[in-house]
C-alpha positions in Angstrom: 85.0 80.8 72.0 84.5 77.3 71.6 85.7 74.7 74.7 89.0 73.2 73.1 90.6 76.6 72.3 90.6 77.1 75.5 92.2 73.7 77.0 94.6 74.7 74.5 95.3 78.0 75.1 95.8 76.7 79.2 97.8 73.9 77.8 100.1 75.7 76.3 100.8 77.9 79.9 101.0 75.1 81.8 103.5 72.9 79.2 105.3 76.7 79.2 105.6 76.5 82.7 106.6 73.1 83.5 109.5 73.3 81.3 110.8 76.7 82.9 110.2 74.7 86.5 112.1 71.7 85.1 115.0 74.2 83.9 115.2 75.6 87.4 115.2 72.3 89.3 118.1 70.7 86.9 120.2 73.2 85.2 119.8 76.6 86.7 119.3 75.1 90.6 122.1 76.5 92.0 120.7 80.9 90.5 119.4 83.0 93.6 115.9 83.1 93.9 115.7 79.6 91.3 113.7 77.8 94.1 111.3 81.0 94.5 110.5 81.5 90.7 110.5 77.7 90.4 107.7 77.5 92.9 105.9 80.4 90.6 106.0 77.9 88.0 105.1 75.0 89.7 101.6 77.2 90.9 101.0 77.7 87.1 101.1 74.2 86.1 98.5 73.9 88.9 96.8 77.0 87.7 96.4 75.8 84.1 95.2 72.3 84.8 92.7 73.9 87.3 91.6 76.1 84.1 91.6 73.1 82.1 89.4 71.0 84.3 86.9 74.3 84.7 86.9 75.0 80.9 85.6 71.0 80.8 83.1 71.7 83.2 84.5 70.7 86.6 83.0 71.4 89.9 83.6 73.0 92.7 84.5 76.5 91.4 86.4 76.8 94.8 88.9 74.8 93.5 89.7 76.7 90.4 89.6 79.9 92.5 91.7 79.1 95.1 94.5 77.8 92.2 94.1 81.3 90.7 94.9 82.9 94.3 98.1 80.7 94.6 99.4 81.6 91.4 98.9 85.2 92.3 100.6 84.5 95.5 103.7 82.7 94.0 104.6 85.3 91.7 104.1 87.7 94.5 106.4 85.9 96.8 108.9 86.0 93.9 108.9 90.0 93.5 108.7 90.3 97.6 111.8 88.2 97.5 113.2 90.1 94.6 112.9 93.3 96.4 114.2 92.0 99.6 111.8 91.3 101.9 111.9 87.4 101.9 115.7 86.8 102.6 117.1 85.4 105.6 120.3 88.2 106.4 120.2 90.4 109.5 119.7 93.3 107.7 116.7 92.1 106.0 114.4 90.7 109.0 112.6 94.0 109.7 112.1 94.8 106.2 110.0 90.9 106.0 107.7 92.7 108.1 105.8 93.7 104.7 105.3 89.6 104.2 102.5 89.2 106.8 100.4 92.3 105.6 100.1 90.8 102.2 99.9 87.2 103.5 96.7 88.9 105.8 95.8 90.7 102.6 95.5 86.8 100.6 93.9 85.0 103.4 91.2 87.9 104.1 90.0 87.5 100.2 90.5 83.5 100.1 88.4 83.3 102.9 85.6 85.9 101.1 85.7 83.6 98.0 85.5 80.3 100.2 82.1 81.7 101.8 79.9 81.9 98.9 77.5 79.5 100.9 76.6 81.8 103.8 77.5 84.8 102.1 75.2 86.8 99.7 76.4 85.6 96.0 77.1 89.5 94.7 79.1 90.0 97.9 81.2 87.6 97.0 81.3 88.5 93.0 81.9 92.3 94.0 84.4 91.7 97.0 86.2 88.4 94.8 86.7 90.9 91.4 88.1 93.9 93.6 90.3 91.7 95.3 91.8 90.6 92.3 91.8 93.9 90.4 93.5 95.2 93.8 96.3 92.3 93.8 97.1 93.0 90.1 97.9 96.1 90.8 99.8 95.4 93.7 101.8 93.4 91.1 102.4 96.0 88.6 103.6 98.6 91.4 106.2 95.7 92.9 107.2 95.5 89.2 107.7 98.9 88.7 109.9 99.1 92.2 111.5 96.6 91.1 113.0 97.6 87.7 113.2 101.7 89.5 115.4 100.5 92.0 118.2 98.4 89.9 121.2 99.9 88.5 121.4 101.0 85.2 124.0 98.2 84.1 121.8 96.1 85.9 118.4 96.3 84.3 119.2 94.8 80.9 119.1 92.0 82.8 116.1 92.0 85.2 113.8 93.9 82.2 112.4 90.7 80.6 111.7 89.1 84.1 110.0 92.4 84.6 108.1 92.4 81.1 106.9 88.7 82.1 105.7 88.9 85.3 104.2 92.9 84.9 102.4 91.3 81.6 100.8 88.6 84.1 99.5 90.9 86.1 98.5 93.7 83.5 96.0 91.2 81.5 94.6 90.0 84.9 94.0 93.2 85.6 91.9 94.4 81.7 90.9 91.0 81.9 89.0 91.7 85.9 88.5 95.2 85.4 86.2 94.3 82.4 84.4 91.7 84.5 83.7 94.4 87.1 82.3 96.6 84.7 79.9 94.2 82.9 79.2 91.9 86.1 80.4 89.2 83.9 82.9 87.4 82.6 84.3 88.0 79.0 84.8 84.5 77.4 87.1 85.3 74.9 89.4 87.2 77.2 89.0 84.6 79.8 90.1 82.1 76.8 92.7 84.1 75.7 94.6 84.1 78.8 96.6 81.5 78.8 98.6 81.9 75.5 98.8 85.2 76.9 100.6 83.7 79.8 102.5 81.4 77.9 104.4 83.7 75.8 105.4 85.8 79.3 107.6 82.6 79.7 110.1 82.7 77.1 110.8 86.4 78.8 111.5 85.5 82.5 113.6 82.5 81.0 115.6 85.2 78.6 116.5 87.2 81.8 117.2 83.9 83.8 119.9 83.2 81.7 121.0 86.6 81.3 122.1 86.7 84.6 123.1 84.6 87.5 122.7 86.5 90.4 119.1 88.5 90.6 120.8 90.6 93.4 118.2 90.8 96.3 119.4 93.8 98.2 117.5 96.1 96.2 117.1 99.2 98.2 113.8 100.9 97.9 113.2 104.3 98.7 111.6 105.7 101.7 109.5 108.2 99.3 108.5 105.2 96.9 107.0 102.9 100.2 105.2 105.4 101.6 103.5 106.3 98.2 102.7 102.8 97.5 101.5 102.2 101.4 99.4 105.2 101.0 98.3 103.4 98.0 97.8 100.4 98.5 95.9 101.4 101.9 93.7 103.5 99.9 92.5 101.0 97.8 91.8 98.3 100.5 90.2 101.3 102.5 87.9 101.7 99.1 87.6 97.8 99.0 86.1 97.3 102.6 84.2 100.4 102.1 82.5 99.6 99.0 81.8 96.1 100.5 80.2 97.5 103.7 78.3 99.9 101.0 77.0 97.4 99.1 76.3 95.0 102.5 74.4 98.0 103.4 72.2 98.2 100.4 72.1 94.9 100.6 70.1 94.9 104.4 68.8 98.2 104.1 65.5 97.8 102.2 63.8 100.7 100.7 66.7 103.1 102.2 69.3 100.8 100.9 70.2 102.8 98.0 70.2 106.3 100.3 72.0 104.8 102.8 74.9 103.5 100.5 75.6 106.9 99.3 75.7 108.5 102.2 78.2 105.7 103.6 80.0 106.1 100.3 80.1 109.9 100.6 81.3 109.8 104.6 84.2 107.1 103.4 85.4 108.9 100.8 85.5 112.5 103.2 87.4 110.3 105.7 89.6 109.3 103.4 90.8 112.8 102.0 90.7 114.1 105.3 93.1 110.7 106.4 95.5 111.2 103.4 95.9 115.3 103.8 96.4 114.6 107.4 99.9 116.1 108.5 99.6 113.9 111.5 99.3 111.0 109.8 101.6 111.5 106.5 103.9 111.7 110.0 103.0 108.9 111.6 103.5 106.6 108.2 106.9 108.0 107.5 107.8 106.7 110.9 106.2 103.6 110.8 107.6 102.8 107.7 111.6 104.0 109.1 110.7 102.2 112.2 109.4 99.0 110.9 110.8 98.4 107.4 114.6 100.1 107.5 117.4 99.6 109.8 118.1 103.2 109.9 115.2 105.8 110.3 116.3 107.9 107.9 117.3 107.9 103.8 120.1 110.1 104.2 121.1 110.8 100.8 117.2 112.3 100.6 117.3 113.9 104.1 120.7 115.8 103.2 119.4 116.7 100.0 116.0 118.3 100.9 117.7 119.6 104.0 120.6 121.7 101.2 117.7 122.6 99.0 115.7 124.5 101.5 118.5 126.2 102.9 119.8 127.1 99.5 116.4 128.7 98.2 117.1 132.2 96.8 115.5 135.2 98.4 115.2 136.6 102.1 113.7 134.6 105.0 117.0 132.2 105.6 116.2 132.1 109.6 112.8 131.0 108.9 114.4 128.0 106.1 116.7 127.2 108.6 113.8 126.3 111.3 111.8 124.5 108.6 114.5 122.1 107.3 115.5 121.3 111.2 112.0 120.5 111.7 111.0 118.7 109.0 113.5 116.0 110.3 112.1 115.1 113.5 107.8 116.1 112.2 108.2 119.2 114.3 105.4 121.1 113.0 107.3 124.9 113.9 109.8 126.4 115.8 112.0 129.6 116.7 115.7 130.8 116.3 117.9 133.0 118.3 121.0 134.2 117.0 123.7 135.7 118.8 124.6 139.3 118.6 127.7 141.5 119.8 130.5 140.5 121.3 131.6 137.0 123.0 131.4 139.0 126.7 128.7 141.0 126.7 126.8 139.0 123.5 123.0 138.1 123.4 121.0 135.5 121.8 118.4 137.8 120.4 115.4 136.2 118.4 115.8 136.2 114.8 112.9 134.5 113.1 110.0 132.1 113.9 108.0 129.7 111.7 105.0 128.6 112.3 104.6 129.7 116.1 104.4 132.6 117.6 107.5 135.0 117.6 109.8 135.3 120.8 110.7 138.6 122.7 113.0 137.6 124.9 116.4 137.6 125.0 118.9 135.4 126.9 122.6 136.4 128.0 125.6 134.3 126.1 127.4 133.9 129.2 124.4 132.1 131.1 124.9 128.7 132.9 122.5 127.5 130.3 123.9 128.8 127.1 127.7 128.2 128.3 126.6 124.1 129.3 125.5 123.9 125.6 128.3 125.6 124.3 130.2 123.2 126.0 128.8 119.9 125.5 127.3 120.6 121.9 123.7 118.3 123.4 120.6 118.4 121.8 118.3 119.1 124.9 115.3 117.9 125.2 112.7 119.6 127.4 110.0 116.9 127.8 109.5 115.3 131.3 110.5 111.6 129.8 113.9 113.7 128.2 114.5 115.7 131.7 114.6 112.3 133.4 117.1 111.2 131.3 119.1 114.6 131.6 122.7 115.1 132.6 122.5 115.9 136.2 124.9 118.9 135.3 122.1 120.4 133.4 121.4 124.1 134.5 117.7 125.6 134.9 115.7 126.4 131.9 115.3 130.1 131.1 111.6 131.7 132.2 111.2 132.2 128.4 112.2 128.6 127.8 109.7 127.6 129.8 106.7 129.2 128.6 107.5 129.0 125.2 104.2 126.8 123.4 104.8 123.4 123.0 108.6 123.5 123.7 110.4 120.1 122.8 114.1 120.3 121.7 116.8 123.2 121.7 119.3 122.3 118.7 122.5 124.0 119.1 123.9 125.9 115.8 128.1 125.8 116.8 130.2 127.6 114.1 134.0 126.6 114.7 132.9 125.4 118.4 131.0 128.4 119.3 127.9 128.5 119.9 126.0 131.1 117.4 122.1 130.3 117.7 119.5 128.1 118.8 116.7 126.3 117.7 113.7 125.8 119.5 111.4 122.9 118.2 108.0 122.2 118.7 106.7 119.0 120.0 106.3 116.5 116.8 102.8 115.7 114.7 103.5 111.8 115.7 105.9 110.4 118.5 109.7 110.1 117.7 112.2 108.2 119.5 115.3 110.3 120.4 117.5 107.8 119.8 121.4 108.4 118.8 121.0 108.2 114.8 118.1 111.6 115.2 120.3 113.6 117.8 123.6 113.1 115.7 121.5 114.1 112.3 120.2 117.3 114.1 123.4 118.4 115.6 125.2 117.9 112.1 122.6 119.8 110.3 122.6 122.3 113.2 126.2 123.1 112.3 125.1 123.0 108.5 122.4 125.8 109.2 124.7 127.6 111.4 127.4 127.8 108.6 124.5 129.2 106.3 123.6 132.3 108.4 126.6 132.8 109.5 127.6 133.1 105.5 124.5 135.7 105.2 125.9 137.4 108.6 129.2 138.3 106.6 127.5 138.8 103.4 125.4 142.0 105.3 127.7 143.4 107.1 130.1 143.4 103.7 127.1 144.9 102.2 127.1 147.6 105.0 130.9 148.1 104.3 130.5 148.3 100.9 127.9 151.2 101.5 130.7 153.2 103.5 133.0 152.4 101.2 131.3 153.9 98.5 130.2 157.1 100.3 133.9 157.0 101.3 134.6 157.4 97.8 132.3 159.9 97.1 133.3 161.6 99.7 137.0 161.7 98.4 135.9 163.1 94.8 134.3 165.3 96.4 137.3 166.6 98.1 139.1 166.7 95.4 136.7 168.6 93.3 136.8 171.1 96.3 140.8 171.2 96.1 140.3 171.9 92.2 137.3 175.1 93.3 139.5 176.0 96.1 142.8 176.3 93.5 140.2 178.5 90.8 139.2 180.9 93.8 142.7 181.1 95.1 144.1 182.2 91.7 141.0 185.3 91.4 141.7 186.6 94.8 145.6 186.5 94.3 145.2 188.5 90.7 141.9 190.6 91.8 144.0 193.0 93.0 146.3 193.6 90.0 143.2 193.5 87.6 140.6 194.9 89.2 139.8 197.6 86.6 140.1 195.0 83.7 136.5 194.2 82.4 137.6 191.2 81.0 139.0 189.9 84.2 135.7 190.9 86.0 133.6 189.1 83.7 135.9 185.9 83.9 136.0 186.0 87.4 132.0 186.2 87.8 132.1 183.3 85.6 134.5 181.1 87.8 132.6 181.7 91.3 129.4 181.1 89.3 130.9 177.8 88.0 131.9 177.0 91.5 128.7 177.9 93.2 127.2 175.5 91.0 130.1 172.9 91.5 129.4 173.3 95.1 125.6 172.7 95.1 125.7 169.6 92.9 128.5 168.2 95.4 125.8 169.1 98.6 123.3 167.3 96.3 125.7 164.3 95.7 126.5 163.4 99.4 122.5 163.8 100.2 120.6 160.7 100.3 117.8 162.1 98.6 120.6 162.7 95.1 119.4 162.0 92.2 121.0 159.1 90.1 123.4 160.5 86.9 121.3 160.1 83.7 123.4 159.8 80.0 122.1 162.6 77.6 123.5 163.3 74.3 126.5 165.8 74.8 128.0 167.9 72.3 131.6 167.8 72.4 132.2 171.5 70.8 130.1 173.1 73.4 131.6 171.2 76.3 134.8 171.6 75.5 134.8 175.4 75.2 133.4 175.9 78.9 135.6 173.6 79.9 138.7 175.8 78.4 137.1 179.1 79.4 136.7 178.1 83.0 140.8 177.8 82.6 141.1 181.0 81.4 142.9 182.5 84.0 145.1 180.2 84.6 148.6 180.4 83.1 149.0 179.2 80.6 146.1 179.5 79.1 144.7 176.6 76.9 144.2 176.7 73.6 141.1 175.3 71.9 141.4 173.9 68.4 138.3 172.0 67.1 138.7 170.2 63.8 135.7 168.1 63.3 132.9 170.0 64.9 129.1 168.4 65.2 130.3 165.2 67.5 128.2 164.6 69.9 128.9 161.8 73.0 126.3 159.8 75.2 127.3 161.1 79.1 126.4 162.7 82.1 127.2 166.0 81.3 128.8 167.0 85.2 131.0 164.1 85.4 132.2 164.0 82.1 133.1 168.2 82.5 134.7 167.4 85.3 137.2 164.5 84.0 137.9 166.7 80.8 138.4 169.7 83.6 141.1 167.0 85.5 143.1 166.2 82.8 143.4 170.5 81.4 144.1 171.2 84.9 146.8 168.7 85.1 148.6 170.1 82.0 148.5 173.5 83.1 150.1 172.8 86.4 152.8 170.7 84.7 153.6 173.1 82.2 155.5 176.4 82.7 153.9 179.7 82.1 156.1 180.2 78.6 154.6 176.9 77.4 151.6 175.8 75.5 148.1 173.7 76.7 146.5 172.4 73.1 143.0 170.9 73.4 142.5 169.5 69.9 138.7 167.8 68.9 138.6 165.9 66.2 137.3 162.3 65.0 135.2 160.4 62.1 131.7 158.8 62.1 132.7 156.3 64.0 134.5 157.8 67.4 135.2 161.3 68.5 139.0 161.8 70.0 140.1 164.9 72.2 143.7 165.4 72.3 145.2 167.3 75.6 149.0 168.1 74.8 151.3 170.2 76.4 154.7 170.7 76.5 155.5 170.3 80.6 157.9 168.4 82.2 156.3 164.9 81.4 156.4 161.3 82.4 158.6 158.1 82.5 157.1 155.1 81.3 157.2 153.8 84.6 155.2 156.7 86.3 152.7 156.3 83.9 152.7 152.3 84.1 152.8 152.2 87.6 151.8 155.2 89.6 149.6 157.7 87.2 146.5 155.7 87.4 147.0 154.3 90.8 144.4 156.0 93.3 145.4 158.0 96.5 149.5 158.2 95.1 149.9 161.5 94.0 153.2 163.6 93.7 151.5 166.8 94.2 152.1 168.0 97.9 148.3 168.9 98.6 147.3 166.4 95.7 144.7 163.6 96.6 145.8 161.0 93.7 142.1 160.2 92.2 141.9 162.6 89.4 143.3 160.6 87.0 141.8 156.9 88.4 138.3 158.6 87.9 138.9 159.7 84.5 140.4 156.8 82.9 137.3 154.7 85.3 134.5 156.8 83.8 135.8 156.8 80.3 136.0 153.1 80.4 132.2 153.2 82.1 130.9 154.8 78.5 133.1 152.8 76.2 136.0 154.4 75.6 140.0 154.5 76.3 141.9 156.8 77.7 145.6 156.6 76.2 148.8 158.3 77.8 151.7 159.4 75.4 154.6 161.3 77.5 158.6 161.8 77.4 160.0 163.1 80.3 160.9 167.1 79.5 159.2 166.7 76.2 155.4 167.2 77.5 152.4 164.9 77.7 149.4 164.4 75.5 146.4 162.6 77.1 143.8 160.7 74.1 140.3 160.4 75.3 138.2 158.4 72.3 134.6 158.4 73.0 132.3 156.3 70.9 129.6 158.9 68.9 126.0 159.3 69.9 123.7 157.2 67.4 119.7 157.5 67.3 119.2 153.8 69.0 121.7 154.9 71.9 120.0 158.1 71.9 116.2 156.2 72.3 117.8 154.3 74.9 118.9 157.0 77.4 115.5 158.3 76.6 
């Protein structure tokens, strides 16, 4: 590209430039952060002369080279400031600590590119180009933290500063990164490079006067630094490697070229090793808390992480419970005890471990220890520099205390100011001060896991209630279907005398004790663990039906079977469906004198199948039916247990159906059981 497009092309930056600077310096002086972006200016008026006076052939390079590290520098210094790190409050003077490693960072490549005398010439080309591909990409990432960590009604201001100065940096970085591939400089990207910085202008002087406060108390997260540290130490790790490499090839003769490789190899091990290190992720997050935050920890993050662990679905809570405490303080494992029985005689028994090894031991609740925790709710820690700082109240450890591997903190878990379980931590993966910030955190999530397991305490043992409840329940159907046998056997014995000698009777009563021998083994199989479940089968209602009346043939009076629509078949479980139409026959026998009639009446369409009990007993008010027929364990039968007619209507409902109620009182009672029918896809379902 020929010699005056350039000087024109760096004209043009610099003329861009000095007018922004002269903006800031007259009209805009009095904007936050107008000295610091003036000064960025300022350094690319220098920078494009300095490009200027090389493009006409001007000598030293040094010079042009040390202009292009200051304008780097500047615009640097303006996002440093940007996020913080250059202001002047209280709160921000440990965060400047950032400012001298990239000050180090400048000096330690200005002083590579000022040695090209005693220094071998590709050094200095290899270490020089790095550098800057290194520096524009420090740039991009304090860009990209910049515009993250505004609000969103902030960023339609600070996106055009952000579009300038990340633009600056993205060409220098294609612009070097294309150098250190070809060893050489492209001329018509060189060239192009200052129009390309020129028009970023118009776009940091757009968000200028968009806004006149650039806030600088930018917060950035704790997970964003120590990914960029980790970053940006990777890469000048890589840097001084490859330049030791290369130094190395350089000196090393005929084995130069193996003994760069191996280097290379070894660096790059040491590296992955470094950067998968627990120990040293550890150590970073602490240096970073320590160093670059007033407080040591980001506790909307903390809390957050903390909830989400303990929230996880599935078993293993105790074991969650120790990780979450643990990850706060780098405690690579620990154990819990949890306390069982009651407050007098209760033990803390040991519930779960995580990484360690599990405890046996168990430790009384009324022991001086336990009882001086309980108490004063401390966080004890059991290294000789925390013992010499101990209350001199504090009781002896517990043998098991003692011995346990590595023991460094017990973390009380208090649940409505008793104490329900500890924690025992191990030592941590890098050093951590206990200062009053960590020991509040791990008492208030100590209470936090304690209200967690104490949740899953209740939740199991209402599990285990629920268990008896239901055998309970079983049990009670049970009886009653005994009460019903015992009522069917009661009535053959009291009439076997009288007919004897009738065949009929004889062959009815084989029937009944058969039915109730049967009866009786299902209920044995029922209340036996080893049961098995009720499976839904295609019924047919005819057939049901008329066992269900013949097995109340004896009684009086006898019921009377009409079916009208034969062929419907029902989806049930045969037993329990026999015995809830055997319930509600029974019921109108026994409330219907021996002169009066029981009707069971089938009928139905294609699209239900409705049974009809009627008879013409005493009947019901509409109150007794409303609020006493259906309610379980109220019966007003003397030796009546009140759940015949709450597990009907309940089983009915379980397939689909209604169970209706329509009574008078002296004019009888007809009970409505509609069913939906059987069809081939329920049919392949059950299957």
């Amino acid at each position: 590209m020929p010699i005056g497009t350039a000087i024109f092309s760096y004209a043009s930056a610099a003329l861009a430039f000095a007018l922004l600077c002269l903006l800031l310096l007259t009209r805009w002086r009095g904007r936050p952060h107008a000295h610091a972006v003036a000064g960025a200016s300022a350094a690319m008026v220098l920078w494009g002369g300095a490009m200027i006076w090389l493009a006409l052939g001007g000598r030293p390079v040094l010079l042009a080279s040390a202009a292009e590290w200051l304008r780097d520098g500047a615009w640097t210094a303006v996002l440093l400031a940007l996020l913080g790190h250059l202001g002047s409050a209280p709160g921000e003077r440990r965060r400047s600590r950032a400012v001298p490693v990239v000050a180090t960072l400048y000096a330690l490549l200005l002083t590579v590119s000022a040695g090209e005398r005693w220094l071998p010439a590709a050094l200095v080309f290899h270490v020089t180009v790095v550098g800057r591909v290194g520096l524009a990409v420090l740039g991009m990432l304090l860009v990209e933290q910049l515009y993250r960590n505004k609000a969103v009604e902030e960023r339609w201001a600070i996106k055009f500063a952000c579009l300038g100065i990340g633009g600056i940096f993205v060409y220098d970085f294609y612009m070097y990164s294309d150098m250190l591939l070809f060893r050489e400089m492209n001329g018509e990207l060189w060239a192009a490079r200052g129009i390309v910085n020129a028009l970023t202008m118009p776009l940091i002087a757009v968000s200028l006067a968009r806004s006149a406060a650039w806030s600088s108390q930018i917060a950035v997260s704790r997970r964003m630094l120590f990914h960029s540290a980790a970053l940006i130490g990777s890469a000048v790790y890589l840097l001084a490697m490859s330049s030791a490499a290369y130094y190395l090839r350089f000196v090393g003769g005929a084995w130069g070229s193996l003994m760069q490789l191996a280097f290379l190899f070894g660096a790059s091990l040491l590296l992955v090793g470094i950067l998968f290190s627990g120990s040293f992720r550890a150590w970073l997050r602490v240096f970073i808390s320590k160093h670059f935050y007033r407080y040591n920890y980001d506790y909307r993050e903390e809390w957050l992480r903390f909830t989400r662990t303990l929230s996880q679905q599935g078993p293993g809570l105790g074991e969650r419970s120790i990780q979450a405490l643990a990850a706060l303080v780098e405690s690579p494992g620990g154990a819990l005890w949890i306390r069982r029985g009651a407050d007098d005689n209760g033990r803390f028994e040991p519930a779960a471990h995580w990484e360690t090894v599990p405890g046996s031991a168990t430790e009384p609740a009324d022991s001086p220890f336990c009882r001086f925790i309980e108490q004063k709710q401390w966080v004890v820690d059991l290294t000789a520099s925390g013992a010499a700082h101990a209350d001199a109240a504090l009781p002896a450890l517990p043998e098991w205390l003692r011995a346990f591997p590595r023991a460094w903190l017990v973390v009380p878990l208090m649940q409505h100011g008793r104490l329900a379980g500890l924690v025992v931590l191990q030592q941590p993966r890098s050093a951590v001060a206990l200062n009053w910030e960590v020991l509040d955190l791990l008492k208030v999530a100590g209470t936090q896991a304690a209200s967690y397991l104490a949740q899953q305490e209740a939740d199991n043992a209402l599990m285990l209630a629920r268990q008896f409840d239901s055998f309970n329940r079983l049990s009670t159907f049970v009886v009653h279907d005994l009460k019903n046998l015992v009522a069917q056997l009661s009535l053959l014995t009291a009439n076997a005398e009288k007919h004897r000698d009738n065949p009929e009777f004889q062959r009815d009563m084989h029937e009944t004790v058969n039915y109730s021998v049967q009866k009786m083994k299902l209920m044995l199989q029922k209340l036996s663990r080893s049961a098995t479940p009720e499976r839904a089968v295609p019924l047919a209602m005819e057939q049901l039906l008329q066992q269900a009346v013949a097995l109340k043939a004896a009684f009086e009076p006898r019921p009377v079977l009409q079916i009208e629509r034969p062929g419907l078949t029902v989806l049930a479980d045969a037993e329990r469906l026999a015995r809830v139409l055997g319930h509600l026959i029974q019921n109108a026998i026994e409330a219907t004198p021996r002169d009066g009639r029981v009707t069971v009446r089938l009928c139905g369409d294609a699209d239900g199948t409705c049974i009809e009990i009627s008879d013409t007993g005493q009947g019901m008010s509409a109150e007794f039916v409303r609020e006493r027929l259906f309610k379980p364990f109220d019966s007003t039968k003397s030796a009546g247990m009140g759940i015949g007619a709450f597990e009907s209507r309940e089983y009915i409902h379980e397939l689909g159906g209604r169970l209706d109620v329509r009574s008078e009182p002296r004019q009888g009672t007809t009970f409505t059981v509609r069913l939906p029918v059987c069809r081939a896809d329920a049919i392949e379902r059950a299957a």
